[in-house]
N, C-alpha and C positions, 0 to 999 in steps of 0.2 A: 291839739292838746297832747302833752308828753305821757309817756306811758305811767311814769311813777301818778299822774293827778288821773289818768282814766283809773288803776288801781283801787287809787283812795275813794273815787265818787263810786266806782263799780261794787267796794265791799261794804260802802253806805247805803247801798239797794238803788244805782243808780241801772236800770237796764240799760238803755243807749250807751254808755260808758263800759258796763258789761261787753255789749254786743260787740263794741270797735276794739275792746281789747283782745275777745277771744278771737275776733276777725285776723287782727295781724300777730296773732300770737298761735295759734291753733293748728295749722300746716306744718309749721316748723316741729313743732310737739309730736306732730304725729307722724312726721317721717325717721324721726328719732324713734320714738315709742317699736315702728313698724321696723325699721332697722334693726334693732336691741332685742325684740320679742318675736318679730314672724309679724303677717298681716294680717290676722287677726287682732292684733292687739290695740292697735292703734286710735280708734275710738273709744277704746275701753280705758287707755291709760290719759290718753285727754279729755274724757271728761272724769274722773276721776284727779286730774291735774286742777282744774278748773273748779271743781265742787268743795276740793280742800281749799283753794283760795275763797271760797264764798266761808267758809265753815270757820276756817281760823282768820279771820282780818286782822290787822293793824299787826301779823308777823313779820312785813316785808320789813326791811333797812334796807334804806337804799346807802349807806357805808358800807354793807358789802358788796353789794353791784349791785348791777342794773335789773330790771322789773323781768326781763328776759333769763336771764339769768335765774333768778328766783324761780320764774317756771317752769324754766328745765330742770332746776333742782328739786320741785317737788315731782316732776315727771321722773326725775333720777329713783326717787325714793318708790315709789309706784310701782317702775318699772324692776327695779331688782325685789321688791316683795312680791313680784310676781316671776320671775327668775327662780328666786328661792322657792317659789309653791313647786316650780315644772321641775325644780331638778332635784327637789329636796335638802339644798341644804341654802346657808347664808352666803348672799356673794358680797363679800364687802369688798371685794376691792371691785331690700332692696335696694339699690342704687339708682338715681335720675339717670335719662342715659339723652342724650343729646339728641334729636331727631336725623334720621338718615340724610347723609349730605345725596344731594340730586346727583340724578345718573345711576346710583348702584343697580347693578344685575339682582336678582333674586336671590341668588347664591352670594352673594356679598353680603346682602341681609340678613340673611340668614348663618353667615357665617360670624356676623357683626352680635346678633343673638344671641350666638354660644359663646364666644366670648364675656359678653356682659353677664350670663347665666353662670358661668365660672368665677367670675371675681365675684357676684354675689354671692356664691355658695364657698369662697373663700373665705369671704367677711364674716357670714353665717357663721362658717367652723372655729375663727380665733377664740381666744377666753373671752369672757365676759369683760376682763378689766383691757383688754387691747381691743375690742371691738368697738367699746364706748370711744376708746379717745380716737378710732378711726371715722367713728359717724359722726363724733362730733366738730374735730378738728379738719379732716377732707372733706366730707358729706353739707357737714350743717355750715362749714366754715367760718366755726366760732374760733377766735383767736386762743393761745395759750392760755393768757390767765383767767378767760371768761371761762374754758375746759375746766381749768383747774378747779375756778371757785363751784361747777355743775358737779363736778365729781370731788370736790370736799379733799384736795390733794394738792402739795406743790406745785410751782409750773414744773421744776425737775421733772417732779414724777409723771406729765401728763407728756414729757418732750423723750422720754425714757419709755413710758409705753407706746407712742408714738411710731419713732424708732424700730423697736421689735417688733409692731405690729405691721410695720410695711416691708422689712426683713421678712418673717413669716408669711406674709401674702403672695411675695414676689418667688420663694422657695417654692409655694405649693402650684401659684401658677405659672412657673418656669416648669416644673416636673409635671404637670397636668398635660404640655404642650411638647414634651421629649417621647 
């Protein structure tokens, strides 16, 4: 069954239709969420993602995209009124890391660690509006115009923050590393 009809049976009080949705939809939500917010947050902003699709049904269109999409968009909205609580004002506009290849020394590992611990505290430090289109567009590898319609924004704009957001990352950890 396609996500748009698990959707429709899930906001008709279907549980089993519930369940298989938040199954392949839930992970993805919440490395985003943990991305964007810290790790704490990420349980807090999918089910709160989740509870507003039970709360408001028959909002989705699927003319705008896809079912995924929709639930990064209300995880989008979540997530920045919870942004705005930590920093105090409106924001309107970790990383998976592969498993060590066999053979390394300890010292590889561990040097493989600070690395990955640097480009995530890279990530961490962008704006708000260049960190989204890097968890979304490298991290989650949602295409252009799925980024776009998540963040309510042109493809331009998501190819434009994009752009400076990988300029700024490669500045801070080119100088991190001098």
């Amino acid at each position: 069954m396609d996500d748009h009809r698990l959707l429709e049976r899930a906001c008709r009080g279907d549980e089993d239709a519930f369940t298989r949705l938040f199954g392949e939809h839930q992970r993805s939500i919440h490395r985003y969420a943990t991305r964007m917010c810290g790790a704490d947050a990420g349980d807090d902003v999918v089910q709160d993602t989740f509870l507003a699709v039970l709360r408001q049904p028959g909002r989705y269109d699927p003319a705008r995209g896809s079912v995924a999409s929709y639930l990064f968009g209300i995880a989008r909205h979540v997530i920045l009124k919870r942004l705005a609580a930590r920093y105090g004002t409106a924001m309107t506009d970790g990383l998976d890391v592969d498993p060590p290849a066999g053979g390394e020394t300890p010292l590889e590992t561990m040097a493989r660690a600070q690395d990955v611990d640097s480009v995530r505290a890279a990530v961490d430090a962008l704006p708000v509006a260049y960190r989204e289109a890097i968890v979304l567009c490298d991290l989650e590898e949602q295409d252009y115009a799925t980024a776009a319609a998540i963040m309510k924004c042109p493809i331009g704009t998501v190819r434009s923050r994009l752009h400076r957001a990988r300029a700024l990352l490669g500045a801070r950890l080119i100088c991190k590393h001098l």
